[in-house]
C-alpha positions as CSV (number, residue, x, y, z in Angstrom):
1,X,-9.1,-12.7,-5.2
2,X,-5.4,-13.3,-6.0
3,X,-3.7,-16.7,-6.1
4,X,0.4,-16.8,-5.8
5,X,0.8,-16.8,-10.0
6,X,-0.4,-13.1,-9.9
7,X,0.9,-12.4,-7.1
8,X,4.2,-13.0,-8.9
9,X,3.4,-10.9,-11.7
10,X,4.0,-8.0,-9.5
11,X,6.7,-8.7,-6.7
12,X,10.3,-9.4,-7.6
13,X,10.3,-11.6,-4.6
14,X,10.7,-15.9,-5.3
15,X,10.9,-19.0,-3.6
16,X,12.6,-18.3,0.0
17,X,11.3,-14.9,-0.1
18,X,8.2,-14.5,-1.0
19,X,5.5,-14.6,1.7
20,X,2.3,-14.0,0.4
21,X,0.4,-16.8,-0.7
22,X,-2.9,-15.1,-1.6
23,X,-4.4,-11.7,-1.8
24,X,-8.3,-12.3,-0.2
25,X,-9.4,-8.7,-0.2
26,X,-8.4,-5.5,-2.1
27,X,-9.8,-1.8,-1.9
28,X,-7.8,0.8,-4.8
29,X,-6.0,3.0,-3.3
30,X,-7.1,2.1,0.3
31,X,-6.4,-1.7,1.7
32,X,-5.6,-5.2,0.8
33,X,-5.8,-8.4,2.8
34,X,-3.2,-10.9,2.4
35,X,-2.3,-14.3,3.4
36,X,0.8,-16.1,4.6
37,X,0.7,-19.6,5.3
38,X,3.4,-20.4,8.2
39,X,4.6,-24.2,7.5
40,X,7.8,-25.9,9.2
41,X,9.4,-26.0,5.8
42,X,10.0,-22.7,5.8
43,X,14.4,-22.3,5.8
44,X,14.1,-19.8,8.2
45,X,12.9,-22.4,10.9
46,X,16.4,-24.2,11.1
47,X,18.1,-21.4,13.0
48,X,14.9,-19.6,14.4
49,X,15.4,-21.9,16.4
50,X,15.7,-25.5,15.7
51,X,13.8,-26.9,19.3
52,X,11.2,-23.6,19.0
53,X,10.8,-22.7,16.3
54,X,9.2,-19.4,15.4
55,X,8.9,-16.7,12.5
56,X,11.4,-14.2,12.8
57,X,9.3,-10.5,13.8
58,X,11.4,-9.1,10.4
59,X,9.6,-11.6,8.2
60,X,6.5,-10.6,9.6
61,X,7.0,-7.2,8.4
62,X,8.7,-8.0,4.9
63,X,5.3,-10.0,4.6
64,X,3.4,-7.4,5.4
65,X,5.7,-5.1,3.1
66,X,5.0,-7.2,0.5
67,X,1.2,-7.3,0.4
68,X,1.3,-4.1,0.3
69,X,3.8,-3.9,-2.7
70,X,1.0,-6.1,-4.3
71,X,-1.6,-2.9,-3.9
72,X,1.0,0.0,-4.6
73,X,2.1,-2.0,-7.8
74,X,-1.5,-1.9,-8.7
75,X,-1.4,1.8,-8.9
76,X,1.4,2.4,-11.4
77,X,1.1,2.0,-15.0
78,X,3.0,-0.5,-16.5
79,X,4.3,-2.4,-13.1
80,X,6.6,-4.9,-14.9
81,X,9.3,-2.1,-15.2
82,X,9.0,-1.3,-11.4
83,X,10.3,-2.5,-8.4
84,X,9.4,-1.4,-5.3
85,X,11.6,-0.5,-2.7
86,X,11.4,-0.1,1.8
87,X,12.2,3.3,2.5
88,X,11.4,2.9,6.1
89,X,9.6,1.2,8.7
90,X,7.9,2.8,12.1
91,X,6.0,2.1,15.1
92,X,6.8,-1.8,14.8
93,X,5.3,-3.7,17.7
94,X,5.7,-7.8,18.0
95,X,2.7,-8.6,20.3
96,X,2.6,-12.8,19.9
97,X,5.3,-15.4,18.3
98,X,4.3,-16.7,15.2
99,X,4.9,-20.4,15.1
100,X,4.6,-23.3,12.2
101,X,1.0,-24.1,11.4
102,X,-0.4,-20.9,11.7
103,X,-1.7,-18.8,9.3
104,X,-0.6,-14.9,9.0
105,X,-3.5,-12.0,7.6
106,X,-2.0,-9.4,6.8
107,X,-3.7,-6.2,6.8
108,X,-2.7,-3.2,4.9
109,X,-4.2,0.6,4.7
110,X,-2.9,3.3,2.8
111,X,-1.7,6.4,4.8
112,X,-1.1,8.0,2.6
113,X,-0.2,8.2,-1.1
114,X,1.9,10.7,-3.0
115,X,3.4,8.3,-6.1
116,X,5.9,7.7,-5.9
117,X,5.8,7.5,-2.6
118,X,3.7,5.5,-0.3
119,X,3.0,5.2,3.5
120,X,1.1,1.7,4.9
121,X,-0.6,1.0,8.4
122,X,-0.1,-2.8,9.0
123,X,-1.4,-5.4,11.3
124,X,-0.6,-9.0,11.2
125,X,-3.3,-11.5,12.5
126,X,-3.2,-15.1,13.8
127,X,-7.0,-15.9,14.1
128,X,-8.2,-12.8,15.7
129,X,-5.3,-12.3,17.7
130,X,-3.2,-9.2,16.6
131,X,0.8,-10.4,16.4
132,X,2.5,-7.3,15.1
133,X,2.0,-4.0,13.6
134,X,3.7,-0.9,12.2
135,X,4.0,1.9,9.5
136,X,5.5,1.1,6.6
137,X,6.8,3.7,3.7
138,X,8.1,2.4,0.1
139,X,8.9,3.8,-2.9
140,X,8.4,2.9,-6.5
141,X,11.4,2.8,-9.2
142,X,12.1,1.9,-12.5
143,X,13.8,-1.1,-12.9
């Protein structure tokens, strides 16, 4: 539905930062689906930790923060003079490690929206098996 070039149109984030390849499934206002390929090239695998490596829990979250910045940019007029900030993040639960090879779906649903404002329910999947979740809250700025 959304290949990485768009997804750049409305995330700040680049190249070590950004961690959503593709968007694969979007609802207004209600849910997006993204995905995060997880390769051994990633930086963050050279001191997390160099004879295991696996994804950092935080990262799993900023990548689920960031699909849903992908959504809530979606809802704003004239997103290229917004950024969107983490105001805070609750209920975060790391169930599985995340290791090179695998593939991260991120699930998103709104909570709740009052712009601009705006509370996420999250859940990170390898395959079918559910590796984190939590509640996220952002807000959007001008630039």
């Amino acid at each position: 539905m959304m290949e990485i070039n768009e997804i750049m149109k409305y995330l700040p984030h680049r190249y070590p930062f950004l961690l959503v390849d593709r968007i694969v499934e979007m609802e207004p206002h209600k849910k997006i689906i993204g995905i995060k390929n997880v390769t051994l090239n990633e930086p963050f695998f050279q001191g997390h930790f160099p004879d295991h490596p696996i994804m950092p829990g935080v990262l799993i979250i900023e990548a689920m923060a960031q699909t849903a910045g992908v959504l809530s940019m979606l809802m704003v007029e004239d997103p290229a003079s917004k950024v969107i900030y983490f105001m805070s993040i609750d209920k975060a639960k790391f169930r599985h490690p995340v290791f090179p090879g695998d593939q991260l779906r991120l699930e998103m649903d709104v909570i709740k929206i009052r712009l601009p404002i705006m509370k996420f329910s999250g859940k990170a999947f390898v395959g079918e098996k559910k590796v984190a979740d939590a509640e996220l809250t952002a807000t959007i700025v001008d630039r």
